[in-house]
N, C-alpha and C positions, 0 to 999 in steps of 0.2 A: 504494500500500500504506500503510495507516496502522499506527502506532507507537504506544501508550500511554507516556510517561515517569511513572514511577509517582512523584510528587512533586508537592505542591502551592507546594514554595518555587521563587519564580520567578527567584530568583540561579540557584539548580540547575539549574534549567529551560533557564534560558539558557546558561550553560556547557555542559551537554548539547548540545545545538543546537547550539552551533558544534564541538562534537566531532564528529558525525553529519552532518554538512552537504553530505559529497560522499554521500549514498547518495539516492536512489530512493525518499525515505515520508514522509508530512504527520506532522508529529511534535504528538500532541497532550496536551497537559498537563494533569494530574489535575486541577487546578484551576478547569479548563473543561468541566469532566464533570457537568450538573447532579445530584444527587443522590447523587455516589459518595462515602460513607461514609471516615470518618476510618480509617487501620488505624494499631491500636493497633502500638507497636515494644516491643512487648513479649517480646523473645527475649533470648538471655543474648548471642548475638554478634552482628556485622554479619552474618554470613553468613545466620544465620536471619531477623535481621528482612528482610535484601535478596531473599533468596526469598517469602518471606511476602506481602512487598508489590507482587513483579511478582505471583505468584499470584491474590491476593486480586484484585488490577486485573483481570487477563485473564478470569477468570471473571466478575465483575461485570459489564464494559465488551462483553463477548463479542470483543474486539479483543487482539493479540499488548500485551504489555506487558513494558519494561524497567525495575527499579528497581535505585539500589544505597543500600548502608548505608557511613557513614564513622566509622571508630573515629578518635580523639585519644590518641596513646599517649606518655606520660611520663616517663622512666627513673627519674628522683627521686622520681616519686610512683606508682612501683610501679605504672607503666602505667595510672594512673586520668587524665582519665576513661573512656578505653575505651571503648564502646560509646553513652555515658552522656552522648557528647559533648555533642551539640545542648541537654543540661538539664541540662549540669553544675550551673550555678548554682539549679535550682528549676523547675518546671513553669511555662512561658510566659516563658522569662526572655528578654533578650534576647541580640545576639553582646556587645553590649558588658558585659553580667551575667559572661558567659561567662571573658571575657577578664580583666577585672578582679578577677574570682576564680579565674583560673588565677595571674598576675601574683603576689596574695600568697600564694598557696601557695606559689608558686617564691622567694619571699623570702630570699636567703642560701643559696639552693642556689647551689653551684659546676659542677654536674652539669647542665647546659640539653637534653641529650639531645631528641628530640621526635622520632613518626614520624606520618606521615597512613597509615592504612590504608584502601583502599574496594574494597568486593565488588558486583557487576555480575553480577545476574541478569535469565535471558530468561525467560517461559514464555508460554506457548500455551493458549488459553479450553479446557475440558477435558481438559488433558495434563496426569499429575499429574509426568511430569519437566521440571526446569529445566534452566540452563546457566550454571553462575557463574564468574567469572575476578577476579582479583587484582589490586591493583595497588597499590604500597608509596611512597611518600616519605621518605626522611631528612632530618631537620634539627637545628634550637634554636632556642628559646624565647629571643629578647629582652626585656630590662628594661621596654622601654615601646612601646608601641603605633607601627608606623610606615606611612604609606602610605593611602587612601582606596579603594583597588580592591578588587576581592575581598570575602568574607564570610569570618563565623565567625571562626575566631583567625589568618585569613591576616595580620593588623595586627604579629602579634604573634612570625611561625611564618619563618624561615629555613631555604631551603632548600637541602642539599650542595651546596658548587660555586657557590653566588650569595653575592653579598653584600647581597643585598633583601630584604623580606618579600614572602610573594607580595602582598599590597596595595600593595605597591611596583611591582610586577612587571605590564609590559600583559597585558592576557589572549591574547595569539598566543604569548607563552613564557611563562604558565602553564599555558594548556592544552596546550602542548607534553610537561610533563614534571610535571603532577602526579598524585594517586596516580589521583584521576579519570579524568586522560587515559591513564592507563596500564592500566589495568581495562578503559577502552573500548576502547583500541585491540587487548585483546587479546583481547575478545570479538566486534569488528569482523568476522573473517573466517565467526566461525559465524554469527553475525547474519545477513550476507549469504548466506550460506548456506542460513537454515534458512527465512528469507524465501522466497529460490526455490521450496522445496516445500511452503508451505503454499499 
């Protein structure tokens, strides 16, 4: 059975992948799809762009497609950037754009609050219903950058209950318990599931 992961970042890709690893299906990545078209993340939440972009996949690809959206939420800054994550800093920027202009906005905040949000949708090439599931992290924002694993603000992001950044952190207990793995695991059973009858 094959899988579309609807994502052309290949950090994604591969975290995916080893979240999914005990099931049953050739997991193949947007980015190896000759001619599939960029989708725009142009929704106001994760939830819309993450249905969007399994959607837009499975109908394209004619193949089942998974994608998820991940919000970066702030208590200090009024939960930005929010959905807005991956461009906070500007269209094409990169993680370390990202980070370095989160860093001085948190400047003299005492308030380091931070959560990961990630939404995990399934859909099916002609079926206009999906299937989306949750999955949340708590943590704070440190001063300065730590750790070389991981992407995005994982340099920068502590999570409840650790005293690492997840770039700190090996990927067998990040993907244990971040928001990612937690959105997968909890679409895991209908996955399986819905795989069976198509």
């Amino acid at each position: 059975m094959k899988l579309v992961v609807a994502t052309k970042n290949r950090d994604k890709f591969r975290e995916i992948k080893a979240m999914l690893h005990g099931l049953d299906l050739e997991l193949i990545c947007s980015a190896d799809i000759d001619g599939l078209p960029d989708i725009d993340e142009d929704q106001d939440t994760i939830l819309a762009n993450s249905i969007k972009k399994a959607k837009e996949t499975a109908d394209y690809t004619n193949l089942p497609a998974i994608a998820d959206d991940t919000g970066f939420f702030v208590t200090a800054l009024n939960d930005e950037p929010g959905v807005f994550a991956a461009r906070y800093a500007g269209e094409n920027c990169s993680y370390t754009d990202n980070v370095n202009k989160m860093l001085k906005n948190m400047t003299g905040k005492t308030d380091r609050r931070a959560r990961f949000e990630t939404i995990v949708s399934l859909a099916f090439p002609g079926k206009s219903e999906t299937v989306s599931m949750k999955g949340v992290v708590l943590g704070s924002i440190i001063e300065e950058p730590h750790g070389r694993e991981g992407f995005g603000y994982d340099p920068i992001f502590v999570p409840e209950g650790y005293d690492q950044t997840f770039a700190e952190l090996p990927d067998t207990v990040k993907n244990k318990i971040s928001h990612r793995a937690k959105a997968f695991d909890a679409i895991l059973p209908l996955l399986k599931e819905s795989l069976k009858t198509k």
